[in-house]
VOGU-626315 format. One line per field, with one value per residue: residue number from 1; x, y, z of N, C-alpha, C, O, CB in turn. Coordinates in steps of 0.05 Angstrom, whole numbers, plus 5000, padded with zeros to 4 digits. Glycine has a CB too. Example, Ala and Ser with C-alpha at 12.3 -4.5 7.8 and 13.67 -1.06 7.14 Angstrom:
VOGU-626315
k	(1, 2)
n_xx	(5264, 5257)
n_yy	(4886, 4955)
n_zz	(5156, 5142)
ca_xx	(5246, 5273)
ca_yy	(4910, 4979)
ca_zz	(5156, 5143)
c_xx	(5264, 5258)
c_yy	(4934, 5001)
c_zz	(5156, 5157)
o_xx	(5285, 5268)
o_yy	(4934, 5023)
o_zz	(5169, 5161)
cb_xx	(5226, 5282)
cb_yy	(4911, 4988)
cb_zz	(5181, 5114)
***
This chain:
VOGU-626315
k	(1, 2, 3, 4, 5, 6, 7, 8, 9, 10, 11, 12, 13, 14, 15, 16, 17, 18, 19, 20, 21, 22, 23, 24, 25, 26, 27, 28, 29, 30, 31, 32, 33, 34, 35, 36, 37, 38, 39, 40, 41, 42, 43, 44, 45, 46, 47, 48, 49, 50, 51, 52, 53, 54, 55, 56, 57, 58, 59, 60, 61, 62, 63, 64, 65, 66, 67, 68, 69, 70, 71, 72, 73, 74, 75, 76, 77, 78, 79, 80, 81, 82, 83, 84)
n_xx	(5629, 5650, 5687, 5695, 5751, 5752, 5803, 5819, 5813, 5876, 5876, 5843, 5790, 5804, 5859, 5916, 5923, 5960, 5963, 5982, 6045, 6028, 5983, 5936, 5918, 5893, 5904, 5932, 6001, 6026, 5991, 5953, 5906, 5851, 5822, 5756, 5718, 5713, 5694, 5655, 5680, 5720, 5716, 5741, 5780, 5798, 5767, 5766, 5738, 5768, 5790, 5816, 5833, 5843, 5807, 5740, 5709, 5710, 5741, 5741, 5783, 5822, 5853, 5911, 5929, 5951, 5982, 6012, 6010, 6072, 6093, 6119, 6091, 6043, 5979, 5917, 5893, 5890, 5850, 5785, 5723, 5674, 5624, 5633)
n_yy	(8125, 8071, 8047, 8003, 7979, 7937, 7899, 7900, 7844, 7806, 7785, 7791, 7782, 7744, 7740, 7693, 7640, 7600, 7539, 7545, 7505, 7447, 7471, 7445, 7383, 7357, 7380, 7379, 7397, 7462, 7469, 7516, 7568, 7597, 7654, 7662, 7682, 7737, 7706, 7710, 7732, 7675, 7653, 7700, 7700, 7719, 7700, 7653, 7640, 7585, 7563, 7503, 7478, 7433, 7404, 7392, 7423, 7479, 7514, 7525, 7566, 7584, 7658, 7650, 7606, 7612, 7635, 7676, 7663, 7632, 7675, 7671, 7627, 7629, 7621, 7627, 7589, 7550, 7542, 7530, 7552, 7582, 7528, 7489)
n_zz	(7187, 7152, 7096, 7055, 6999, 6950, 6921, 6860, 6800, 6784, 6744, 6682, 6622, 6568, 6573, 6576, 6607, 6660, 6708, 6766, 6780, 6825, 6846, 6827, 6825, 6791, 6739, 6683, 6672, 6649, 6605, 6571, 6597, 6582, 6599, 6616, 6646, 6701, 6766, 6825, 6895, 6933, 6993, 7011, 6967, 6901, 6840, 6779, 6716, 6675, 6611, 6573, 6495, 6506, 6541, 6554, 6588, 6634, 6678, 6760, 6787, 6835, 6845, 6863, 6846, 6790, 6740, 6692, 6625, 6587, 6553, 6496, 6482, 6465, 6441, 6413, 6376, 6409, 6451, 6459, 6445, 6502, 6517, 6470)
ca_xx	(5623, 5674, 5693, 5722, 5758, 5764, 5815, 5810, 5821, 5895, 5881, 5826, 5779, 5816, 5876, 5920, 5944, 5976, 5949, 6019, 6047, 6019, 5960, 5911, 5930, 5876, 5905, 5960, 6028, 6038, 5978, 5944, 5879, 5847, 5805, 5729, 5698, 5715, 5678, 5655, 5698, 5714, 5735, 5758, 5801, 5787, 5763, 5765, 5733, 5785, 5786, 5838, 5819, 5858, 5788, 5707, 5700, 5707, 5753, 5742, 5807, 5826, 5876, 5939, 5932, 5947, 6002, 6016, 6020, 6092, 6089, 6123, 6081, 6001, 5965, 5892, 5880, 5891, 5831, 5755, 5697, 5661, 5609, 5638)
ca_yy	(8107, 8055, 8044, 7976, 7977, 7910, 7898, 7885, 7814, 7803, 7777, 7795, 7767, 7729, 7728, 7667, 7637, 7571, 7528, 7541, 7472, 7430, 7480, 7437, 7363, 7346, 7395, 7371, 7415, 7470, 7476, 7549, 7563, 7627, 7670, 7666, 7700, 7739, 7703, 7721, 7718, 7647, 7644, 7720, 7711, 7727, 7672, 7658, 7601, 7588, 7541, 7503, 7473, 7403, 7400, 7400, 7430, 7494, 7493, 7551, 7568, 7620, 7675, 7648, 7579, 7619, 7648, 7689, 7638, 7639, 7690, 7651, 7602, 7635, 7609, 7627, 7567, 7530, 7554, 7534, 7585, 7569, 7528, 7481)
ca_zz	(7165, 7138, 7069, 7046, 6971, 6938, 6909, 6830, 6799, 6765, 6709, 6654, 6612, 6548, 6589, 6575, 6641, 6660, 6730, 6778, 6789, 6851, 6859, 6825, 6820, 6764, 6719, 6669, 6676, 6629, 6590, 6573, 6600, 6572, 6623, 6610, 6665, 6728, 6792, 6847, 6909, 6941, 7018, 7006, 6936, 6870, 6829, 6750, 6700, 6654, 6595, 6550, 6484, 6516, 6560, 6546, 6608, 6644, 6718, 6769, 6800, 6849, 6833, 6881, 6831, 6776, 6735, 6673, 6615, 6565, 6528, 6481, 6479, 6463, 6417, 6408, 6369, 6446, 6464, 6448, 6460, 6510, 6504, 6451)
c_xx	(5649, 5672, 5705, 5710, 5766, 5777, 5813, 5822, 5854, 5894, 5858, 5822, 5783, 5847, 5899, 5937, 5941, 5965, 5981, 6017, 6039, 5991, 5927, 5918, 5917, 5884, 5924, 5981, 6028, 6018, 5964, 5916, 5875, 5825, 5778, 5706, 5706, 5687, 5677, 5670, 5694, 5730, 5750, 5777, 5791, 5783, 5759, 5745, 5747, 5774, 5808, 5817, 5822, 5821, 5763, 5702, 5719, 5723, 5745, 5760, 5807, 5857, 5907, 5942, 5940, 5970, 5997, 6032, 6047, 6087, 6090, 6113, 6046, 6000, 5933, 5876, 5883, 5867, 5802, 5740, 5682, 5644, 5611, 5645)
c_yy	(8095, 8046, 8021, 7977, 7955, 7913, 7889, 7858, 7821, 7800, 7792, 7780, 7764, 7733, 7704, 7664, 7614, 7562, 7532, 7512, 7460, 7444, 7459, 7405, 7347, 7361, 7382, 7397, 7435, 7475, 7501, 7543, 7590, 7632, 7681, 7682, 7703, 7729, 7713, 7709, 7689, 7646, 7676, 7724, 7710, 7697, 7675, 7627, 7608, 7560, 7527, 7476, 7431, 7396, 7404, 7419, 7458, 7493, 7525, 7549, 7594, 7634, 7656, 7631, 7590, 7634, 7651, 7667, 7652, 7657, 7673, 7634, 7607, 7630, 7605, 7602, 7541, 7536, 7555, 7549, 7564, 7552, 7496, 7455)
c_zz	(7155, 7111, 7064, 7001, 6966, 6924, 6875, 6824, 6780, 6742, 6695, 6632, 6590, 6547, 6576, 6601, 6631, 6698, 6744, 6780, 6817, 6863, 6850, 6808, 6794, 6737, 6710, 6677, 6648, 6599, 6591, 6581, 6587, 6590, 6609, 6619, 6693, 6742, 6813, 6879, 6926, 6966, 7023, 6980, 6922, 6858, 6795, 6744, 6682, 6634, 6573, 6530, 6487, 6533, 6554, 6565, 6611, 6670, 6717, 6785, 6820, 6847, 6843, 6865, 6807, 6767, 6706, 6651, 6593, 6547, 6495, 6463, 6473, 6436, 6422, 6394, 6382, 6458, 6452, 6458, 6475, 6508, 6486, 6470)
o_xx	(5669, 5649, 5729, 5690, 5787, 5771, 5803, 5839, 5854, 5906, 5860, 5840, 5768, 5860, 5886, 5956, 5931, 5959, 6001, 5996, 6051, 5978, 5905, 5923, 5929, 5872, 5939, 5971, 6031, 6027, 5961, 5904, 5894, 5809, 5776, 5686, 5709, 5665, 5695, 5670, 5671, 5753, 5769, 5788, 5770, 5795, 5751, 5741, 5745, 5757, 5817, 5799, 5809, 5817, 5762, 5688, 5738, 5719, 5742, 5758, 5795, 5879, 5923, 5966, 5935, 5981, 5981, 6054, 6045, 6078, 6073, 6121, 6029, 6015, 5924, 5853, 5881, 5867, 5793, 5744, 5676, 5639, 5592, 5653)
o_yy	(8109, 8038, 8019, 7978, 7948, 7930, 7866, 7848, 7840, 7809, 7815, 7767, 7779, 7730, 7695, 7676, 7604, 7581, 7523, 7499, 7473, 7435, 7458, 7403, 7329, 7356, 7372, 7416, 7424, 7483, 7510, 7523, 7605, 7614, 7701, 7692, 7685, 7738, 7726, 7686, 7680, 7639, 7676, 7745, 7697, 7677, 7696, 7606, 7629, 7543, 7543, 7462, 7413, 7372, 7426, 7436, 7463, 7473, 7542, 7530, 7616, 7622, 7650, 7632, 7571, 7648, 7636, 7657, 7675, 7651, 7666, 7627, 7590, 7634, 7585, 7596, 7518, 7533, 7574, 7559, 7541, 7555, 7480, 7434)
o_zz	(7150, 7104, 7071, 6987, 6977, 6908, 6870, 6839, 6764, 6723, 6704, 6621, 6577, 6526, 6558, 6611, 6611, 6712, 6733, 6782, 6834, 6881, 6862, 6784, 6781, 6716, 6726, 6688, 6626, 6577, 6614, 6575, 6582, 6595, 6596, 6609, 6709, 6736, 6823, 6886, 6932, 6965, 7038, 6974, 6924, 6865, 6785, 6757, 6670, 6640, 6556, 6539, 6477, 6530, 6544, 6556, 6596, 6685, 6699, 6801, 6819, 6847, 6826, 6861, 6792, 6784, 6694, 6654, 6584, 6525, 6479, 6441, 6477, 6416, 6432, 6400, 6372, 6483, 6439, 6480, 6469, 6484, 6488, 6461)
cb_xx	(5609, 5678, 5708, 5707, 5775, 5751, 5826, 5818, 5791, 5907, 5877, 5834, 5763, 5804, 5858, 5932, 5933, 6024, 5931, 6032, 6077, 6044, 5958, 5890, 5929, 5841, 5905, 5957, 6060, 6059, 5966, 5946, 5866, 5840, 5825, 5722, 5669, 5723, 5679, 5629, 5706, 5722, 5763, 5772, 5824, 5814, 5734, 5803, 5698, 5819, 5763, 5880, 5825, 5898, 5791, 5681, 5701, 5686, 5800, 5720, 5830, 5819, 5874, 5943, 5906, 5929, 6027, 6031, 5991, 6097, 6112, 6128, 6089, 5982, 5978, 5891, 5884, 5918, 5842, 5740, 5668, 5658, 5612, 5656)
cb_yy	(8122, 8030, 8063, 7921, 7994, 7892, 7890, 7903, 7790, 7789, 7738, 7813, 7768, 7737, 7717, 7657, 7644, 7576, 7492, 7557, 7463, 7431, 7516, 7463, 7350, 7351, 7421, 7367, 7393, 7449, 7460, 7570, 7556, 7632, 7698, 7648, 7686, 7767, 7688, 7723, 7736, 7625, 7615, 7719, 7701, 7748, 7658, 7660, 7585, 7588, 7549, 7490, 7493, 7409, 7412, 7375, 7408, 7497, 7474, 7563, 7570, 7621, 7713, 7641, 7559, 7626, 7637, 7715, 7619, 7620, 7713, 7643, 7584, 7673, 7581, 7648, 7565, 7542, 7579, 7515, 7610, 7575, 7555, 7497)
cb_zz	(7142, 7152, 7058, 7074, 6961, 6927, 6924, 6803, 6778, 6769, 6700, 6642, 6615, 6521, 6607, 6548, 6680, 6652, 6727, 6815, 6787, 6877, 6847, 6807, 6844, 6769, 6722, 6631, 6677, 6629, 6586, 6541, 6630, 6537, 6637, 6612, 6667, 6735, 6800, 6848, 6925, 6919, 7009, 7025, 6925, 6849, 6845, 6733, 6686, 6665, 6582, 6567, 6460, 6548, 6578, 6548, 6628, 6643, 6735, 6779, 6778, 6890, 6850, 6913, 6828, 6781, 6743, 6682, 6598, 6551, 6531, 6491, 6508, 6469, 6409, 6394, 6346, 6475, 6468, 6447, 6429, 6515, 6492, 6431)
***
């Protein structure tokens, strides 16, 4: 009998991440997204829907596009609830 362990997702859900630069050409540079909901995998990698309050909308990204936003720089009131 064989066992396969998935690996868990990086991030977690209310998160604040940032899009890496050149991974997703529709995205502006440098804005926070906040992490709404782990997805289910895409092609083999982890997948998120993030959201910034810059956007009506919702993107689904996959982990490798994805980096740990400025500390620095969070701000909860960047960030609408879903939905909105």
């Amino acid at each position: 009998m064989r066992i396969t362990v998935m690996a868990e997702h990086k991030f977690r859900v209310g998160q604040m991440v940032e899009i890496r630069q050149g991974a997703d050409e529709c995205a502006p540079n440098r804005w926070e997204y906040k992490v709404l909901r782990l997805l289910p995998r895409v092609a083999g990698k982890h997948a998120y829907l993030i959201k910034t309050i810059h956007e009506y909308f919702g993107r689904s990204v996959i982990e490798s596009d994805l980096g740990v936003a400025d500390s620095s720089a969070l701000s909860n009131s960047n960030v609408l609830p879903f939905g909105r």
